[in-house]
C-alpha positions as CSV (number, residue, x, y, z in Angstrom):
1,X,82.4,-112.6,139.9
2,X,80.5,-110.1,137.7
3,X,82.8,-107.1,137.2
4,X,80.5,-104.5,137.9
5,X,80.0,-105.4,141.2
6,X,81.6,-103.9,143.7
7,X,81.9,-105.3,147.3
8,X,83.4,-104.4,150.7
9,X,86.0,-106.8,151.4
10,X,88.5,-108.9,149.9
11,X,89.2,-111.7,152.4
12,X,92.0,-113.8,151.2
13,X,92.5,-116.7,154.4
14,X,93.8,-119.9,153.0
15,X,92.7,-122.2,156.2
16,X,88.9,-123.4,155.1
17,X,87.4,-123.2,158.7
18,X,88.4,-119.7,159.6
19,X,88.0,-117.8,156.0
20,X,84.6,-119.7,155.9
21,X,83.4,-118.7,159.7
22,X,85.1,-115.0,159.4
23,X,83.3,-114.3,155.8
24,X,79.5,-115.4,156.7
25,X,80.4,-113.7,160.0
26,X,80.3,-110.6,158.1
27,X,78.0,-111.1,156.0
28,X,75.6,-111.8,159.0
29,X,76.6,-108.2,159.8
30,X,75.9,-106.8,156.8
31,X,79.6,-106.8,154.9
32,X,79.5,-107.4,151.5
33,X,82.5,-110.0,151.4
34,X,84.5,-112.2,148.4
35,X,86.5,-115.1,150.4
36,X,89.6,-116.3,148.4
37,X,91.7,-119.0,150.0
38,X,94.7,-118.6,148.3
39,X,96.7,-115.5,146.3
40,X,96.3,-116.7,142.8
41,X,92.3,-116.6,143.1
42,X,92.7,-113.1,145.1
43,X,94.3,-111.9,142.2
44,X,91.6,-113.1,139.9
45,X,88.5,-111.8,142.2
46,X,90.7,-108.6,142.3
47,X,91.1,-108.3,138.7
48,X,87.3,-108.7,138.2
49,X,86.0,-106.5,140.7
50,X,86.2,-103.3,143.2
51,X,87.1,-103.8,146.8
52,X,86.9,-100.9,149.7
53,X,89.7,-103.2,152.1
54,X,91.6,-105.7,151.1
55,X,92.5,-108.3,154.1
56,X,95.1,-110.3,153.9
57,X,96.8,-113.4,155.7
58,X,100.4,-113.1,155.6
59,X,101.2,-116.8,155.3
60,X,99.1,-118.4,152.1
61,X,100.2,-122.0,150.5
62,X,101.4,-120.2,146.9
63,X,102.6,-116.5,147.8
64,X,103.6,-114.3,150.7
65,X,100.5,-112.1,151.7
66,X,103.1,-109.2,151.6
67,X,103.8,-110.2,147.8
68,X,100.4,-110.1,147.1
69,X,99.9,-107.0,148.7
70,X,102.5,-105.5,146.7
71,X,100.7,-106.9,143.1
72,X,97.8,-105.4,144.2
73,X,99.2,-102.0,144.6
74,X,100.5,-102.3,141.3
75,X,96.6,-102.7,140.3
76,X,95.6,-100.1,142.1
77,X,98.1,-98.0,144.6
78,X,95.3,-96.4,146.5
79,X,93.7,-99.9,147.8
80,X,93.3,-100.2,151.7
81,X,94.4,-103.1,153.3
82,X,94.6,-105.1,156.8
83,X,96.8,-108.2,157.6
84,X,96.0,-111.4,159.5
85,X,99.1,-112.6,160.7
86,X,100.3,-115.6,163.9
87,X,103.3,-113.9,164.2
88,X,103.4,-111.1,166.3
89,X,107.5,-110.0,165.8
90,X,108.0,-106.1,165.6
91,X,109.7,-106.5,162.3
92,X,107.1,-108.5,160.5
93,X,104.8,-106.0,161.9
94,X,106.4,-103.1,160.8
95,X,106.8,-105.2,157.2
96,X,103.4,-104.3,156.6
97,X,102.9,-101.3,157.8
98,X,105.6,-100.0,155.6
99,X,103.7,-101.1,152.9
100,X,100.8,-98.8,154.1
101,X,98.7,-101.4,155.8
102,X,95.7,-99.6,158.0
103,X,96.1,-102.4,160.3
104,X,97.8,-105.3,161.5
105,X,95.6,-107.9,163.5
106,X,97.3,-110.9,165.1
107,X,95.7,-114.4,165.4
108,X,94.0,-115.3,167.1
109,X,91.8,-112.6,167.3
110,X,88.2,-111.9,168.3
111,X,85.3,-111.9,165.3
112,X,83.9,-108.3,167.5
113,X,87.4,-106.9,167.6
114,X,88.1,-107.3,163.8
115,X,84.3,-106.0,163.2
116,X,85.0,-102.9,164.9
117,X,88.1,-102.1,163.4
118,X,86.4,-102.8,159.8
119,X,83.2,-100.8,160.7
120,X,85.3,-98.2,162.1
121,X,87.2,-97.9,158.7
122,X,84.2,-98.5,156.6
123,X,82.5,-95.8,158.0
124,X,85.0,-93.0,157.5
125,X,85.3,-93.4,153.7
126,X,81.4,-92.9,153.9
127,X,81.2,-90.0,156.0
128,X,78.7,-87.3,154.6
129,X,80.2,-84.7,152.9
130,X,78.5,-81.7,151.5
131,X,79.0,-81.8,147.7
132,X,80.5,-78.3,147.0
133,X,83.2,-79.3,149.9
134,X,83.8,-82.5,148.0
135,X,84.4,-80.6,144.7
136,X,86.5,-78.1,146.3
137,X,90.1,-78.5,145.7
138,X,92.1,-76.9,148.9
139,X,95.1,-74.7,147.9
140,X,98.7,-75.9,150.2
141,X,100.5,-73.2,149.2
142,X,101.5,-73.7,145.8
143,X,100.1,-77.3,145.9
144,X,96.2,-78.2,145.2
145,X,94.9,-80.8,147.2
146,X,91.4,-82.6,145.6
147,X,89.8,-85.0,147.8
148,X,87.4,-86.1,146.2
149,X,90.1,-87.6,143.4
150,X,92.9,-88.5,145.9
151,X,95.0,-86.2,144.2
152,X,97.8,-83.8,145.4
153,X,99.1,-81.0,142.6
154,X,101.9,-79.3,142.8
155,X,102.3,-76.0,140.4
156,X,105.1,-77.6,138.0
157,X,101.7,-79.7,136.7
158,X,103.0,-82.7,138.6
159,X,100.0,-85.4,140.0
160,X,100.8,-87.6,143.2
161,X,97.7,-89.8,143.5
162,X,97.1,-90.2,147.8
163,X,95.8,-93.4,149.1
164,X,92.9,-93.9,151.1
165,X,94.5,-93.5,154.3
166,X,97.0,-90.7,153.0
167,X,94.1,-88.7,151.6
168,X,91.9,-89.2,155.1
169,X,95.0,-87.9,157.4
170,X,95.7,-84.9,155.1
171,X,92.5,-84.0,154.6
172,X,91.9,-84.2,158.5
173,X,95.2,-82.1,159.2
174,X,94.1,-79.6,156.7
175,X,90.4,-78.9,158.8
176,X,92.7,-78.3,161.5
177,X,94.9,-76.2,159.8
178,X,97.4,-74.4,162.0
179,X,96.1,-75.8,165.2
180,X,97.3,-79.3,167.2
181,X,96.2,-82.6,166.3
182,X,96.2,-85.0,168.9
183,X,97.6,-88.6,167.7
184,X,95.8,-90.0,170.4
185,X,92.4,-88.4,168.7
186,X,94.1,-89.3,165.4
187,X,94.5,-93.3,166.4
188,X,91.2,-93.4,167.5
189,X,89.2,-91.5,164.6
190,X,91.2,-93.8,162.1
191,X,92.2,-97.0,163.9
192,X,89.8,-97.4,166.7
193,X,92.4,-97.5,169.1
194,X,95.5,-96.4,170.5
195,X,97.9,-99.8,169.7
196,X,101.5,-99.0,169.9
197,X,101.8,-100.6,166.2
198,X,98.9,-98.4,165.0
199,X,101.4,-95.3,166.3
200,X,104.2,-96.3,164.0
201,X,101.8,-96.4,161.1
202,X,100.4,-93.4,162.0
203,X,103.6,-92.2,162.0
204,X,104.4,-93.5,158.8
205,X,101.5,-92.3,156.9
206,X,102.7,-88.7,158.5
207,X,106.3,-89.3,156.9
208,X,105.0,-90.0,153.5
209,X,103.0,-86.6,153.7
210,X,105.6,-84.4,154.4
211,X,107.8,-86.1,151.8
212,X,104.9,-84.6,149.2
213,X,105.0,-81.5,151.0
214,X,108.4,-80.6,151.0
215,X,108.6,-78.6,147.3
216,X,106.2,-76.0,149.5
217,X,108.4,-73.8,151.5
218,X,105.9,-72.2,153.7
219,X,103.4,-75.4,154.2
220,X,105.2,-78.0,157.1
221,X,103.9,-81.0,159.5
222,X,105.5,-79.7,162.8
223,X,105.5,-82.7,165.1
224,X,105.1,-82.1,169.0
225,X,106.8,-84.7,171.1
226,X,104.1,-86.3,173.3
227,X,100.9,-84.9,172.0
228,X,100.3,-84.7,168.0
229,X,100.9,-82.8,164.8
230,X,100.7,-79.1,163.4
231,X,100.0,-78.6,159.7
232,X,101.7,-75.3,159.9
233,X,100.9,-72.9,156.7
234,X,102.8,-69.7,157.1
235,X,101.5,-68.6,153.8
């Protein structure tokens, strides 16, 4: 793979028929895609290019897809991902979402249902922005927040680098500064839907925020039980 190139996907599905089908599927719908049937040749493609998502089949012949998932991150700790998976038990489920998985699709599943959910992320990491807003950073009390670098700054000089997801739900908390955020309109601006599993990640992603936040005594994520979130600055 030429290393300046930079594609969509990473699809790493060991069994031939379905990584086959499922990457000219994509391609057919305009994905750029690199098909790797097995961790050790992920890691390579990786290593040698940029990917926007990273998907993942749990179970590969020579590594756990959580494993690789993990060496990845250690690459690069802002990559995206989505599992393939058979198993559909809550704690394998909530495996991956721990590890900041955007999604968590079970097999079998349909090609349009998968398309969606990619389009549907695809799309919000190229959302038109105007170019001042981009450049912007936005002050959280004594905290800087810069988008466009994924970057959270607190005043003793410290960097946190955000991950794609992180950087999307704080950024979308922060344009609604003060005011409630419905996770229902939450799940569906970032997930596509409201899945019960997609919740817990939600929820999740929300936890790690407020971790970062919690140096900054007048800036909070108040949650309200049965409808949303407040990012409350009393600043």
């Amino acid at each position: 793979m030429d290393r300046d190139k930079f594609e969509d996907i990473l699809l790493v599905e060991d069994e031939p028929d379905l990584g086959l089908v499922l990457a000219q599927y994509l391609r057919l719908k305009g994905i750029r895609v690199h098909w790797s049937p097995s961790a050790e040749m992920a890691l390579e493609a990786y290593a040698a290019g940029s990917f926007r998502l990273v998907i993942i089949d749990v179970q590969l012949p020579d590594k756990n897809g959580f494993e690789l998932a993990k060496e990845i991150q250690q690459l690069n700790k802002q990559q995206a991902f989505f599992f393939l998976t058979a198993h559909q038990q809550k704690e394998s489920r909530m495996q991956g979402l721990e590890l900041g998985a955007i999604d968590y699709i079970g097999k079998p599943f349909e090609m349009e249902e998968l398309m969606l959910k990619i389009k549907n992320f695809l799309s919000i990491q190229t959302e038109t922005i105007e170019p001042e807003l981009v450049a912007e950073p936005i002050k959280l009390g004594n905290s800087t927040f810069v988008k466009n670098r994924m970057l959270l700054l607190t005043e003793n000089g410290k960097q946190t680098k955000l991950t794609v997801r992180e950087t999307d739900i704080l950024d979308y908390l922060i344009l609604h500064k003060n005011q409630l955020v419905l996770k229902k309109d939450m799940l569906q601006r970032f997930w596509g839907d409201t899945d019960y599993f997609n919740g817990k990640s939600l929820e999740v992603f929300i936890s790690r925020i407020r971790k970062l936040l919690l140096t900054e005594p007048h800036i909070r994520i108040d949650t309200v039980y049965g409808a949303g979130y407040i990012l409350v600055d009393e600043g």
